[in-house]
N, C-alpha and C positions, 0 to 999 in steps of 0.2 A: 259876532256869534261864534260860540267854541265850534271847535270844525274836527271830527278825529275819520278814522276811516278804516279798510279791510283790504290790504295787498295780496292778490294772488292772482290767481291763473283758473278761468272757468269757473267764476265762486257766484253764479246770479244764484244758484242754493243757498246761500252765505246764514250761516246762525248769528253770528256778528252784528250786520245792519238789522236784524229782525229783533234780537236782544236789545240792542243800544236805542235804535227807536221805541221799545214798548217801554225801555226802563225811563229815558227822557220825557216824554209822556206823562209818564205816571208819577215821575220825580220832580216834575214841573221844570225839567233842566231846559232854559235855552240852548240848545246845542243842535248841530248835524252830524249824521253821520251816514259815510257813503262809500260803495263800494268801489275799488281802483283794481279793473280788470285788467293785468297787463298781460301780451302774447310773449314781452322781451324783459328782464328786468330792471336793462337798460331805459326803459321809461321812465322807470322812478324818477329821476332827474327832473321828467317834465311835471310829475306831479309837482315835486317840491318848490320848482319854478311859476308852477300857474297857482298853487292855493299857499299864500301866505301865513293863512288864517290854521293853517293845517297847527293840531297841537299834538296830536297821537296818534297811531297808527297798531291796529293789529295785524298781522303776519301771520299767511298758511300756506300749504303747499303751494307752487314748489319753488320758495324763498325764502324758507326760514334759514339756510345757510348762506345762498346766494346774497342774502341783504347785507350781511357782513363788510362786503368790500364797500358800502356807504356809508357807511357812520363811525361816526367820531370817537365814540367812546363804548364802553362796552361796561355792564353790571359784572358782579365777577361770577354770578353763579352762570350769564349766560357766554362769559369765556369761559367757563371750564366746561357748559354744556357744551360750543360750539355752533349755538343754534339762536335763534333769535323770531319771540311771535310778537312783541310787541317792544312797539318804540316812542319814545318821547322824545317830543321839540321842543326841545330849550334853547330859545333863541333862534343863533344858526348852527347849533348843536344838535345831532344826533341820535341818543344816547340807545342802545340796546337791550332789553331785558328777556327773562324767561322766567314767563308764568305759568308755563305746561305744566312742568313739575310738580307746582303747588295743586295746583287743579289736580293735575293724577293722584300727587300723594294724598289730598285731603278726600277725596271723592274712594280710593280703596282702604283704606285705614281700616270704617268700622267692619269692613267684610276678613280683614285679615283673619287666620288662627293661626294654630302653633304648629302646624304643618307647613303653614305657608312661606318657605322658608327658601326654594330656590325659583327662578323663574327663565321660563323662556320668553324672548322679547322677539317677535314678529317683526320683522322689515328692520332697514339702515340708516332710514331717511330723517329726517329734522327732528321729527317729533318721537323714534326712536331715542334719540341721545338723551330728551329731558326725562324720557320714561327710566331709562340706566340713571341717571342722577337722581331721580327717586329713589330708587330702589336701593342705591348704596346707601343714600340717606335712611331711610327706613332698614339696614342690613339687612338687605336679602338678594342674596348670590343670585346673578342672572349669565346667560347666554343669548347671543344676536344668534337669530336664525335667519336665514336668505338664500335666495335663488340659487348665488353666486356664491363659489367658496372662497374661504380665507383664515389666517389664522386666528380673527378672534371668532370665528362664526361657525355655524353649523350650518349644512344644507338641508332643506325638506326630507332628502331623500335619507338624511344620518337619521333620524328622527326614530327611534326604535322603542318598542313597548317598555324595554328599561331607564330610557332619556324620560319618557312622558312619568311613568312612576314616579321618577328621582324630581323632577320640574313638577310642584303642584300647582305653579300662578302660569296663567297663559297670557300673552298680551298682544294685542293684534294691532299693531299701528300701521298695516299698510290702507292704500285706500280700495285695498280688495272687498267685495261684498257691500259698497256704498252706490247708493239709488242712482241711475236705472239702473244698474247689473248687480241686482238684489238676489241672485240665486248663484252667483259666485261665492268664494271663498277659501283661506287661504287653502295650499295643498297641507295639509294638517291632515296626521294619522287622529281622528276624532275618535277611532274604535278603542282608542289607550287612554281615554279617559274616564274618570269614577266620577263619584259624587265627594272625594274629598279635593279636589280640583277646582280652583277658579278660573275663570276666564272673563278675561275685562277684553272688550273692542272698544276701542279710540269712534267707532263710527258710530253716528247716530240718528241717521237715516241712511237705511229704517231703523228703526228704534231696536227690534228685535231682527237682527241681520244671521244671513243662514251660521253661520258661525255659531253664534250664540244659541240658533235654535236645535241643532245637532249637539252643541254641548250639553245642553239643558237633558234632550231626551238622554244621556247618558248618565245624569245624576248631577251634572257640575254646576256650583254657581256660578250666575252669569252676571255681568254688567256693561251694561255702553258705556259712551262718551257724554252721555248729555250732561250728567252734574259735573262732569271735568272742566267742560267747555263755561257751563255758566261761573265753576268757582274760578278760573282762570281771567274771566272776562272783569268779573270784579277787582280781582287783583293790576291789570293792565288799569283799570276804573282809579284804581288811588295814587297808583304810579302816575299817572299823567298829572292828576290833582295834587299833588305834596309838594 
């Protein structure tokens, strides 16, 4: 039986195993798929050691980078992203890809206009980097925002009524404001935003997370993660199968 799975860290919420079983199901696919909770990344090892049968794997926080030093070979969008959500077993081959991207890019497309032209990208982490490879793909100027300062970033606190003007795309890839701690959110000046402002969050539970619901009352469009996550999963879906 095809065998594929979900690496991460505290994922029993996991949209992954809940997708891939309803789609198996209903696509009459003999296949499993199962979630691989690790505490260390270092485990991966033992997975790949106990499930032979293993054919793909999807990748989410907080080893979409970390998985790199395992595998073999690398797709070239997911070396230049740097990051890695889904992988294919060929053989005793490893191979790396990234299907964020695709999912981000194909999921904000029809919301873009002609404003929408610089963006602030929310958090550092994995899932940041394929949102910037979107985004150059699609030409539209961005900026990393975080905690922590550095030369290519801005901190929360730079964040001033003329940054949020000039930035009309907002993009929130940390895993701030995701279920339990649903009344969280990033430190975002939300009072600098209009109604000609997007705002995409990566999270998707809850579906309308305070983020989005504070941009909303301001005028902005909003959008989760959820059709990211389904177009992405499909894409990992043909990668494993070609």
């Amino acid at each position: 039986m095809k065998t594929f799975g979900l690496l991460g860290k505290n994922i029993s919420y996991s949209f992954s195993r809940t997708y891939f079983t309803e789609k198996f199901k209903k696509e009459n696919i003999d296949a499993k798929y199962y979630n691989f909770d690790l505490q260390n990344i270092n485990q991966f090892r033992d997975v790949i050691k106990e499930m032979p049968e293993l054919q793909g794997l999807n990748v989410t926080i907080p080893y979409k980078q970390e998985i790199l030093d395992f595998l073999d070979d690398l797709a070239p969008e997911a070396k230049e992203i740097g990051a890695v959500n889904t992988v294919k077993v060929n053989g005793n081959k490893l191979i790396g890809y990234n299907t964020d991207y695709i999912g981000f890019s194909e999921s904000i497309k029809p919301l873009l206009k002609t404003q929408h032209n610089k963006a602030l990208i929310l958090g550092t982490g994995g899932a940041s980097k394929a949102i910037a490879y979107a985004l150059k793909k699609l030409e539209i100027e961005y900026k990393f925002v975080s905690r922590s300062s550095g030369n290519d970033r801005l901190k929360y606190e730079d964040l001033s009524e003329e940054i949020i003007r000039d930035h009309k795309v907002i993009i929130n890839t940390t895993p701030v404001g995701t279920f339990p701690d649903i009344e969280k959110y990033p430190k975002f000046p939300i009072q600098y935003l209009t109604n000609k402002h997007l705002v995409y969050d990566l999270i998707y539970n809850p579906e309308t997370t305070q983020l989005l619901a504070l941009a909303k009352e301001q005028g902005a469009t909003v959008k989760n993660g959820l059709k990211m996550l389904e177009l992405q999963a499909e894409s990992a879906w043909n990668i494993w199968n070609k």
